[in-house]
ZAMARGU-4260 file (C-alpha; in steps of 0.2 Angstrom, whole numbers, plus 5000, padded with zeros to 4 digits):
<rodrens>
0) 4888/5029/5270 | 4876/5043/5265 | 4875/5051/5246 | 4882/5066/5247 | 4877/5074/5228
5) 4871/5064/5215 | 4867/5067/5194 | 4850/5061/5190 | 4846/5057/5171 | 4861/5070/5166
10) 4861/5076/5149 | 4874/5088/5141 | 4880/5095/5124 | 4895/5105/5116 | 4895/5111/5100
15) 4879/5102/5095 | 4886/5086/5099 | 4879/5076/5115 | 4894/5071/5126 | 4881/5060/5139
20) 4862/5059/5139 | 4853/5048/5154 | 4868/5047/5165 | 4867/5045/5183 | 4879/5044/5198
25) 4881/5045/5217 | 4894/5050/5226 | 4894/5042/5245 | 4904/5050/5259 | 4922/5045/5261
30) 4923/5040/5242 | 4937/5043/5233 | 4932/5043/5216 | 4943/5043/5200 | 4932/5048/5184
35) 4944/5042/5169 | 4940/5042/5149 | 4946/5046/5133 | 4950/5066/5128 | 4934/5072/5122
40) 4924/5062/5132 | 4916/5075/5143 | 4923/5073/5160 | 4929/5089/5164 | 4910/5096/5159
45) 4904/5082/5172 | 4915/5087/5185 | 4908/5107/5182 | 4890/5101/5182 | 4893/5093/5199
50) 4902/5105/5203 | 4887/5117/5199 | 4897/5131/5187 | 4884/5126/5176 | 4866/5119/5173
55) 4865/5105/5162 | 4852/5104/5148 | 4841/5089/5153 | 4842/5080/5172 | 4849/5088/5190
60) 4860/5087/5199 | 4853/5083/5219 | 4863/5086/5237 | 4859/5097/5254 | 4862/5114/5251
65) 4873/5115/5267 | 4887/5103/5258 | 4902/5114/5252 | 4909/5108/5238 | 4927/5115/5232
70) 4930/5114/5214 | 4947/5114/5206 | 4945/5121/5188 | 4960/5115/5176 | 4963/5132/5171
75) 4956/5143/5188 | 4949/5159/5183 | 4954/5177/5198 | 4946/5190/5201 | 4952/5206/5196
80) 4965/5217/5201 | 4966/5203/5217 | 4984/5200/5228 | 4987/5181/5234 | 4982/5186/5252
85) 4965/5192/5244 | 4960/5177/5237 | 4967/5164/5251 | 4957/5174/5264 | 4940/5172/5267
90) 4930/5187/5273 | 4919/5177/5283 | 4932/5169/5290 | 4936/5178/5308 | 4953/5166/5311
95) 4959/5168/5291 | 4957/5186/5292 | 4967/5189/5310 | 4981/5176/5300 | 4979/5188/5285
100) 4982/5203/5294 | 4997/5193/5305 | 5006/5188/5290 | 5005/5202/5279 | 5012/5212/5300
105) 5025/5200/5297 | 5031/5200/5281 | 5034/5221/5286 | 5055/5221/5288 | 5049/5234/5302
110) 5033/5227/5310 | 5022/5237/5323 | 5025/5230/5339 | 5011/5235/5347 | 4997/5229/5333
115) 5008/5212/5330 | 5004/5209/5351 | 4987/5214/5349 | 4986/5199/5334 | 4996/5188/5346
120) 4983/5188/5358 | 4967/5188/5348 | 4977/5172/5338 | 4976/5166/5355 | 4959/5172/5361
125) 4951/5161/5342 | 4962/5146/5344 | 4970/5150/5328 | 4988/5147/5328 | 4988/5130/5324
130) 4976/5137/5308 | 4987/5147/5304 | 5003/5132/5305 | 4990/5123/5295 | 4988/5137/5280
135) 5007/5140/5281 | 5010/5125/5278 | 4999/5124/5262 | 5006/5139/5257 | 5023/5135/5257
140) 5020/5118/5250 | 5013/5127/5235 | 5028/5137/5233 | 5017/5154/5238 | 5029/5164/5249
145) 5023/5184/5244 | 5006/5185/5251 | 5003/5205/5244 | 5008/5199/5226 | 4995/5203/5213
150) 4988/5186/5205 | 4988/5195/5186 | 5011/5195/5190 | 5009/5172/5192 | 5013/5160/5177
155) 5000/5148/5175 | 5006/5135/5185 | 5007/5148/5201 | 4989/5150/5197 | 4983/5133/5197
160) 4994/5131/5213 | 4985/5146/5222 | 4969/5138/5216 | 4974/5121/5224 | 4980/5131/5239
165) 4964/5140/5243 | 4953/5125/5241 | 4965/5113/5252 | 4964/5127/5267 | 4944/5129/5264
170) 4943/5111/5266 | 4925/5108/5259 | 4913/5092/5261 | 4916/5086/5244 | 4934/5090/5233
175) 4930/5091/5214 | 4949/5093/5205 | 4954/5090/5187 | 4970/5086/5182 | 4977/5093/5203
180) 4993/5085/5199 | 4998/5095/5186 | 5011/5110/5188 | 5016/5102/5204 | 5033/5096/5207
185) 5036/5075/5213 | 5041/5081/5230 | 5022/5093/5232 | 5012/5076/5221 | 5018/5064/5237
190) 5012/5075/5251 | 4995/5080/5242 | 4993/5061/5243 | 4997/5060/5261 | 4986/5074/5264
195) 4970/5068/5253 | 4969/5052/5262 | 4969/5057/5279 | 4952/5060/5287 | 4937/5056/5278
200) 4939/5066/5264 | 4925/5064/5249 | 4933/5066/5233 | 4931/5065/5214 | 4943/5069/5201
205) 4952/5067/5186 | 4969/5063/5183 | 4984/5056/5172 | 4993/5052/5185 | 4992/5032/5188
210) 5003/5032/5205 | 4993/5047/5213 | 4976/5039/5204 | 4980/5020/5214 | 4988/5028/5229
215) 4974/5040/5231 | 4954/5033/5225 | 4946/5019/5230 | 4932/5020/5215 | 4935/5021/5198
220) 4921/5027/5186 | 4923/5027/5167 | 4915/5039/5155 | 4915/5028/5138 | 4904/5034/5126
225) 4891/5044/5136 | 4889/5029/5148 | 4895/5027/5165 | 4903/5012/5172 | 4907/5009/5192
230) 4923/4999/5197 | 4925/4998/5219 | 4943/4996/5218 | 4959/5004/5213 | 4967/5006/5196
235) 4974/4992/5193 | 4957/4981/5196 | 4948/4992/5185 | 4961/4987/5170 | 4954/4969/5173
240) 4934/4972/5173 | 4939/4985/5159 | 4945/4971/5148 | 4932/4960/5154 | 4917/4972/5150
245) 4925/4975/5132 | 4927/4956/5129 | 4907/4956/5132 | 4904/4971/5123 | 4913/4963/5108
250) 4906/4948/5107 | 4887/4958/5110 | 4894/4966/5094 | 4900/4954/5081 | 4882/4945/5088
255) 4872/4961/5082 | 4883/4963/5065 | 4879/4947/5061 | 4860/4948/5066 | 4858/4965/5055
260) 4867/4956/5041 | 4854/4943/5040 | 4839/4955/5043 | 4846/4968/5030 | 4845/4953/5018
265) 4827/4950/5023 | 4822/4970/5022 | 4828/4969/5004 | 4821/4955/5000 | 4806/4961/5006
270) 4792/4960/4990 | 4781/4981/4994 | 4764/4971/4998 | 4771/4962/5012 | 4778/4978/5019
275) 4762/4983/5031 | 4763/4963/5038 | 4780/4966/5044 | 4782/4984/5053 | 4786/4972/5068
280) 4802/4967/5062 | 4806/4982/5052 | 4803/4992/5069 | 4817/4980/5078 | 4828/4979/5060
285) 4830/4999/5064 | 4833/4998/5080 | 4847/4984/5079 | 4852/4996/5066 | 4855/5010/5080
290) 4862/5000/5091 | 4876/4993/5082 | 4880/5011/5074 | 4881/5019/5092 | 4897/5005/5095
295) 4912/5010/5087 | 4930/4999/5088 | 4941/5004/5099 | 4954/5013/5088 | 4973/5014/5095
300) 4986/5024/5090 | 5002/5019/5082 | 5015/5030/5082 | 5028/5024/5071 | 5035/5040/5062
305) 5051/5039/5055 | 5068/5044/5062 | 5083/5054/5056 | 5098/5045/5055 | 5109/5049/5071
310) 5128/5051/5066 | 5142/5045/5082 | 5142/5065/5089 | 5125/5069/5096 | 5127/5083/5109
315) 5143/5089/5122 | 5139/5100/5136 | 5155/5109/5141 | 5158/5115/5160 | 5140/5124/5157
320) 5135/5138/5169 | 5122/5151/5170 | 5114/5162/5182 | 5097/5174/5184 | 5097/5188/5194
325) 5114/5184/5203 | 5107/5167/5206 | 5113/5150/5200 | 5105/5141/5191 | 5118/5128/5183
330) 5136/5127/5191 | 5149/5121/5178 | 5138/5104/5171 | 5147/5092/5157 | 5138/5078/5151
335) 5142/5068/5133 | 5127/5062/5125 | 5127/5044/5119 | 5115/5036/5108 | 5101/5025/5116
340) 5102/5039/5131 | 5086/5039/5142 | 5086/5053/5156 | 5073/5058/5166 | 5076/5077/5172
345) 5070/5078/5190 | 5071/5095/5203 | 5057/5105/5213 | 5048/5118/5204 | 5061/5133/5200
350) 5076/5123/5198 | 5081/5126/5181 | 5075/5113/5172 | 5068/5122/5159 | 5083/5132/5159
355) 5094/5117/5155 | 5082/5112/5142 | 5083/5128/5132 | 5101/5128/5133 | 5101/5108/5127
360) 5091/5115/5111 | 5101/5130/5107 | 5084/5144/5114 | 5095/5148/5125 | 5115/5152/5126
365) 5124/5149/5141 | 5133/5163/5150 | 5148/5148/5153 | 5153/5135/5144 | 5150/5126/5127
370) 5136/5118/5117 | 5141/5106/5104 | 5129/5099/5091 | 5131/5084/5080 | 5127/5089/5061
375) 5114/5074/5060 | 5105/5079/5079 | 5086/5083/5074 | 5077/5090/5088 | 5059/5089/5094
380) 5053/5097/5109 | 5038/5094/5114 | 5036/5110/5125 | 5025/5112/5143 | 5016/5128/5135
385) 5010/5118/5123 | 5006/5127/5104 | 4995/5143/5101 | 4985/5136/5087 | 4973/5148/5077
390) 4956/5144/5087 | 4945/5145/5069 | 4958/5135/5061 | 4953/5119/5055 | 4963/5105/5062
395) 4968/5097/5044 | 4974/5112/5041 | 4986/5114/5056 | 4994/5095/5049 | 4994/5101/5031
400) 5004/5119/5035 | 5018/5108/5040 | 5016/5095/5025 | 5003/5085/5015 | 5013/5069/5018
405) 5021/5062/5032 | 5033/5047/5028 | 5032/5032/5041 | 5046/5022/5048 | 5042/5006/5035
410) 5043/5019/5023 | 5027/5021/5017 | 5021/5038/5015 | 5003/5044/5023 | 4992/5059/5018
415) 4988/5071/5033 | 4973/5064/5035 | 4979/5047/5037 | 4990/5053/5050 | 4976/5061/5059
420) 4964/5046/5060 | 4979/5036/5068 | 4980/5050/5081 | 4963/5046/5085 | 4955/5062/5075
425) 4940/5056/5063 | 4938/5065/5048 | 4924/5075/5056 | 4936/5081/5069 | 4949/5086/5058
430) 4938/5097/5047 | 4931/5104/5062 | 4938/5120/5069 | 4953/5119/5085 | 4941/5127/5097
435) 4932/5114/5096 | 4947/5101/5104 | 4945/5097/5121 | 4962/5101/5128 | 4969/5087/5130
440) 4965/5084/5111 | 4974/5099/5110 | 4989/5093/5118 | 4987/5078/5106 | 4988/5086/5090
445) 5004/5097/5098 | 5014/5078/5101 | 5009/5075/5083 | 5017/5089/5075 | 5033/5086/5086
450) 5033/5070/5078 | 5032/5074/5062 | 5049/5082/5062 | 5055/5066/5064 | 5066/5068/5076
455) 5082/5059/5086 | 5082/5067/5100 | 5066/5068/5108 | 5061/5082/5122 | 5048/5079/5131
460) 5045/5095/5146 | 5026/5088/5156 | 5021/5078/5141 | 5005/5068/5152 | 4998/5088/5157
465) 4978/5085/5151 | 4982/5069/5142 | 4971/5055/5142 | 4977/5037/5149 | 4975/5027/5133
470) 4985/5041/5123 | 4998/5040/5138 | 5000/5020/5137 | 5003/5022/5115 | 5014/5035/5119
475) 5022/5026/5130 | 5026/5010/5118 | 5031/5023/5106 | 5044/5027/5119 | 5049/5011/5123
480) 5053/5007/5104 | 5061/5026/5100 | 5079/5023/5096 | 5085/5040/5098 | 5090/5050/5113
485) 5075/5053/5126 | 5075/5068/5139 | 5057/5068/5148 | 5054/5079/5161 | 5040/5074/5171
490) 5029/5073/5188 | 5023/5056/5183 | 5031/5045/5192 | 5024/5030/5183 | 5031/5039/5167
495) 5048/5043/5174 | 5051/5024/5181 | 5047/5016/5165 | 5054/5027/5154 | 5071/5034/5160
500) 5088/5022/5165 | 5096/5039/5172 | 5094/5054/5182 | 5100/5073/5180 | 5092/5078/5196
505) 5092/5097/5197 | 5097/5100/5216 | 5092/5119/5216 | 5109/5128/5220 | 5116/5127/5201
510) 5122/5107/5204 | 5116/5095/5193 | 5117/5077/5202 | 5120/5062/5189 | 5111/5046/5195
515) 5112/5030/5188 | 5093/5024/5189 | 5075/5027/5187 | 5066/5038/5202 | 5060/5024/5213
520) 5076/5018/5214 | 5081/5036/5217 | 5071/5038/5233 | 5075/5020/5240 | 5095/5028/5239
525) 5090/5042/5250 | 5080/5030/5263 | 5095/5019/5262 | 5107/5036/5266 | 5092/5040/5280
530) 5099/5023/5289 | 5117/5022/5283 | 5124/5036/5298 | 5116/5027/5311 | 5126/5011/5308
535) 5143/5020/5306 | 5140/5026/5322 | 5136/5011/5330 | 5152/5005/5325 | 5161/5020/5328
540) 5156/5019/5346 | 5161/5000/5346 | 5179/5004/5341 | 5183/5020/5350 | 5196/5015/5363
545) 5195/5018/5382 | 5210/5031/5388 | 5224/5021/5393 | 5239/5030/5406 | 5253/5037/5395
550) 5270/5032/5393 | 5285/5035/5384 | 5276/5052/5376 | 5285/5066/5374 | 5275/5083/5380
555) 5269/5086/5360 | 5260/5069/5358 | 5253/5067/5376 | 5245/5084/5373 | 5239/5077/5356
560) 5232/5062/5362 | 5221/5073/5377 | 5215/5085/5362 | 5210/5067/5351 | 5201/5062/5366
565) 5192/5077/5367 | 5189/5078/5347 | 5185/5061/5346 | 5170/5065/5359 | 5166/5081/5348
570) 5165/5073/5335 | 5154/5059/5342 | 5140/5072/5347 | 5139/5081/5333 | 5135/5066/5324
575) 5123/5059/5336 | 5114/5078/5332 | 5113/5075/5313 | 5108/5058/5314 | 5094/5065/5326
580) 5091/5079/5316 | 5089/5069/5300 | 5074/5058/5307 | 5065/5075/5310 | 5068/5079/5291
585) 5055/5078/5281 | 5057/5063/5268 | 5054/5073/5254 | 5066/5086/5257 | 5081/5076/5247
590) 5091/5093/5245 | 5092/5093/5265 | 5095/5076/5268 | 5109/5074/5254 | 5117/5091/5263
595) 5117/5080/5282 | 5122/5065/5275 | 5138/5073/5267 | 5140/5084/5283 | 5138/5065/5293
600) 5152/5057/5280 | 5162/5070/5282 | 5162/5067/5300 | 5163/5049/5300 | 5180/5050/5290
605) 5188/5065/5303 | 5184/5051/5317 | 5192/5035/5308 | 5206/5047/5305 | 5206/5053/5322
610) 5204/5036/5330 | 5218/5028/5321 | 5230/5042/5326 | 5223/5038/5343 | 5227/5021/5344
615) 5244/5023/5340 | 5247/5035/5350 | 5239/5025/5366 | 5249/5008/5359 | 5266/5020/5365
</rodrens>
């Protein structure tokens, strides 16, 4: 395997502060590299300086100039006064711009027939139709359907789709993307994976997401206090050598700290003559010194905020409806929440889950139905948007706005401060200003405030959005110890299976599906339903009776029998044509496959009818 780009003795700073110095890495064709660390440990900057967005301020950054490399930003930046077909098309690009001009032609309710043939035979003439199947594709997996819509009119989410969209059409030599997971639905995070490992795709990114991270990279390289460390092998290996490595470091540690002891003993013991005798071992006294400074412990969060006493009533939803521009969002939905309750809210992108959510917490009133509150309910809703703090705020400051102490769940009571050094913030952190949080220390100190309110019923809408892994696996024993109510909505898989013991599945026409399980168990129900039709009609063909001559029939029921015949045979083909029909559906389509399935039940339960009434009929 050849190097494709490589850092060389990388060194870079933010705010004064050096996030690596000396650092170097390689990335070989058909890598697939995962670059994981701690918030604030500088891998969306290394990801740009590979990228090339920027210079760093001591080493280089080596590759062929003829490699293309396609950078995903966390938060993509547009140009100007640009529509969606703008930016997806490249200029250069002779068979993007014959599709541009094609679908724009088609979009038209009244399209030139004599330029839309012209196209049809230059598509023809470039080899581009398939191309254009191949961006279409991308496009509508993205959810971008209204090429001539100006970029400035998109939510946040749409943009960082686009963004994804544009570089998976360009295709590049090496795929740089931070955090490609978020704003994407489950249903879009499966086929990404599908796509990113077909070929001999070269990629490096960062991401939360512990099932796209293991199913996807086959490198995993850690960023830990400005060093690098290389594990070949998937996420789940690097957890091993991870543990391993600190073991060592540890040990290396408490041998240094014990060294240092002894020789600050000596140094001040020292008699001033001796002094120019010595410089040897004063020399290495201060550099042990420096060594063991650099290491800190390893510090973990405990979240362990108190709770507000739950009372029996919690929440009732009531025959709830509502609807947007004549569309329906939520079609008459009850549910009574019970304490304990762990739900896991699951739909594609625009199915109304934020909807629900707002209704849930009162930010919203439905146009049917009612919403009951217990007196004793305490919300905290940890929202996708996240908080707009005051950039030049400091962040001890953000805590203390809310209160000065915070008391815990063994009662004691914490000082802001405190409470910040458990959330990982040091005290030079927290007197620093917010613009100078990474974001996903941003996210952090959001998750802390909702916290604070102590609250029984916890939302959580895309809580793993830009956070770190070692914040995710506290939060997530936080989780697993919350008494309270739980409603997380989230494109983490891993998140949702260990987290949630019930579904409300969101199906996109206003229903609101209740399942009894976590979301692997979820899609092991709809491949089960995929196979389920074609053993009914195994059987139903088994038990079908061969037409027997008639006798004793009166004229009604001989004709009834020949139109049962004829049914039955109906009904036989038109399930053979959904069963056949369902094979071609793609597996993560649940909303179509559901709507066959029922349409195959349905049928299943005319013929048993149809067949007994047959067999009776026959038996005279």
């Amino acid at each position: 395997m050849s190097t494709l780009i490589a850092a060389e003795n990388l060194g870079h700073a933010y705010h004064d502060e050096w996030l690596f110095k000396n650092l170097t890495l390689g990335i070989q064709t058909g890598q697939r590299v995962a670059l994981v660390g701690i918030n604030g440990a500088g891998k969306s900057t290394l990801l740009k300086l590979l990228a090339e967005r920027f210079s760093p301020l001591e080493g280089k950054i080596v590759k062929n100039k003829s490699v293309k490399i396609g950078f995903l930003d966390q938060e993509p930046s547009f140009p100007e006064g640009y529509s969606i077909s703008d930016f997806i098309f490249s200029l250069e690009n002779k068979q993007q711009q014959l599709i541009k001009e094609y679908e724009e032609l088609i979009e038209d309710p009244n399209p030139d027939e004599k330029t839309l043939n012209r196209l049809y035979e230059e598509l023809s003439e470039h080899n581009a139709w398939e191309y254009e199947h191949e961006i279409k594709t991308i496009l509508s997996r993205m959810g971008i359907n209204h090429l001539q819509q100006q970029i400035s009119t998109l939510s946040g989410g749409q943009k960082k789709r686009l963004a994804l969209a544009k570089l998976l059409i360009e295709d590049p030599e090496i795929y740089v993307l931070d955090e490609p997971t978020n704003h994407l639905d489950i249903d879009t995070i499966e086929w990404l994976e599908k796509l990113l490992t077909s070929g001999n795709k070269t990629i490096l990114l960062v991401t939360h997401d512990r099932y796209f991270l293991d199913n996807v990279c086959n490198t995993i390289v850690e960023l830990d206090r400005g060093k690098i460390y290389n594990y070949n092998g998937n996420y789940a290996y690097f957890l091993e050598k991870k543990f391993e490595r600190e073991a060592a470091d540890e040990s290396t540690f408490q041998k240094n700290k014990n060294l240092l002891k002894k020789e600050l003993e000596w140094m001040r013991r020292m008699p001033q003559a001796r002094g120019t005798k010595s410089q040897a071992r004063i020399d290495a006294f201060y550099d042990l010194d420096s060594k063991t400074k650099q290491r800190t412990d390893n510090q973990s969060i405990t979240l362990n905020v108190k709770m507000a006493r739950q009372g029996n009533k919690i929440l009732e939803l009531d025959h709830i409806g509502q609807s947007f521009d004549d569309k329906k969002i939520i079609n008459d939905f009850s549910y009574t929440f019970k304490r304990a309750d762990r739900i896991g809210l699951a739909g594609k992108n625009g199915t109304g889950k934020s909807t629900l959510l707002n209704i849930i917490t009162g930010f919203l009133k439905p146009e049917k139905g009612k919403v009951s509150t217990g007196e004793t309910t305490v919300y905290g809703y940890y929202k996708q948007g996240g908080l707009a703090f005051n950039e030049k705020e400091r962040v001890i400051d953000i805590v203390k706005s809310d209160a000065e102490y915070i008391k815990m769940a063994d009662g004691q009571t914490i000082s802001a401060s405190a409470l910040l050094t458990l959330f990982l913030f040091p005290p030079k952190k927290q007197h620093g200003m917010v613009e100078k949080l990474s974001g996903g220390e941003k996210k952090r100190l959001h998750l802390m405030k909702v916290l604070m309110q102590n609250p029984n019923f916890l939302i959580l809408d895309e809580p793993t959005n830009d956070l770190d892994i070692d914040t995710l696996n506290v939060l997530e024993e936080f989780l697993e110890n919350f008494p309270g109510v739980l409603i997380l909505v989230s494109h983490d898989r891993y998140l949702l299976d260990k987290m949630s013991e019930q579904l409300f599945i969101m199906e996109g026409n206003g229903e609101v599906t209740i399942y009894n399980g976590n979301y692997s168990e979820y899609r092991l129900s709809l491949d089960a339903a995929k196979e389920k039709p074609e053993v009914k009609k195994k059987e139903t063909q088994v038990s079908t009776p061969t037409p027997v001559a008639q006798k004793k029939l009166s004229y009604k029921e001989q004709k009834e029998l020949e139109d049962l015949d004829s049914r039955i045979s109906q009904i036989e083909s038109e399930i053979e044509k959904l069963t056949q029909s369902l094979l071609e559906i793609d597996s993560a389509n649940y909303i179509e496959i559901q709507a066959v399935t029922k349409s195959i039940e349905t049928l299943t339960s005319e013929m048993d009818t149809a067949t007994e009434r047959w067999l009776t009929l026959s038996e005279k």
